[in-house]
C-alpha positions in Angstrom: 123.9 58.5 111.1 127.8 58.9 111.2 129.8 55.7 111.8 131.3 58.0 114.5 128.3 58.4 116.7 128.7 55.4 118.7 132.9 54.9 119.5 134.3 51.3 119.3 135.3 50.0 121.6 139.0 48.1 122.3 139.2 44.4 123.4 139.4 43.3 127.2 143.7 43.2 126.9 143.5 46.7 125.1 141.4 48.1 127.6 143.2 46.9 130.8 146.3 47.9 129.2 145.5 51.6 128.9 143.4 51.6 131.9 146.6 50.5 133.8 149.0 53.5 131.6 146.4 56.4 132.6 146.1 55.1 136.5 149.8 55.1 136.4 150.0 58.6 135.3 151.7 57.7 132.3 150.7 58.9 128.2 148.5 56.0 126.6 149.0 55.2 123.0 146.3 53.5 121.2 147.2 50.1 120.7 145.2 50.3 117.0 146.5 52.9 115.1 150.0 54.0 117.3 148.3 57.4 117.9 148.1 59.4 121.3 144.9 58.9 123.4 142.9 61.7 124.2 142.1 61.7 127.8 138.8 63.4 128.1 137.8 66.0 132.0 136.8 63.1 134.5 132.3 63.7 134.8 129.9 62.7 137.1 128.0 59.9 136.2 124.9 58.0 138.5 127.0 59.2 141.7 130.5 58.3 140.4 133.4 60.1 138.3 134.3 58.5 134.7 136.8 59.6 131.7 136.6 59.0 128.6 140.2 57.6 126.8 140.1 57.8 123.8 141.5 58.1 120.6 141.3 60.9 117.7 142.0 58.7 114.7 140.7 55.6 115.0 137.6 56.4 117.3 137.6 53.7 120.0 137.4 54.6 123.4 137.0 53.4 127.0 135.7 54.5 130.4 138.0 54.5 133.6 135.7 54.9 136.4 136.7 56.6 139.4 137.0 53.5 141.6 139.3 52.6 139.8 141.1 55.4 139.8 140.9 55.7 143.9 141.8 52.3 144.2 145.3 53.0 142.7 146.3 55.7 145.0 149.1 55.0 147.7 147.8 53.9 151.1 144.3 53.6 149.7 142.4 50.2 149.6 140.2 49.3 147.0 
């Protein structure tokens, strides 16, 4: 089994602080390794859209979850 099957995964701080880059519309950067995040084609997943963020180098990722994506919007409450 490759040590690249299952990704790492960032801390809570990391995590919110990309979450809130991408749903910004902004270009994350991972906070490990100073490399861009790859930001995977949202997927339906048990009724709701995730992507994937993650990054090339250092393998970590996290899930943004349509929600929270939505909630985000202008004139939309979440």
């Amino acid at each position: 089994m490759s040590t690249h099957d299952t990704p790492a995964t960032y801390n809570r701080d990391e995590a919110v602080a990309i979450r809130e880059i991408v749903l910004e519309g902004g270009s994350p950067i991972c906070p490990r390794c100073d490399k861009p995040l790859t930001l995977r084609t949202p997927v339906a997943l048990d009724e709701m859209m995730v992507q994937e963020v993650s990054c090339p180098m250092c393998h970590r990722c996290v899930i943004i979850r349509e929600e929270e994506t939505r909630s985000r919007e202008p004139g939309v409450e979440g």
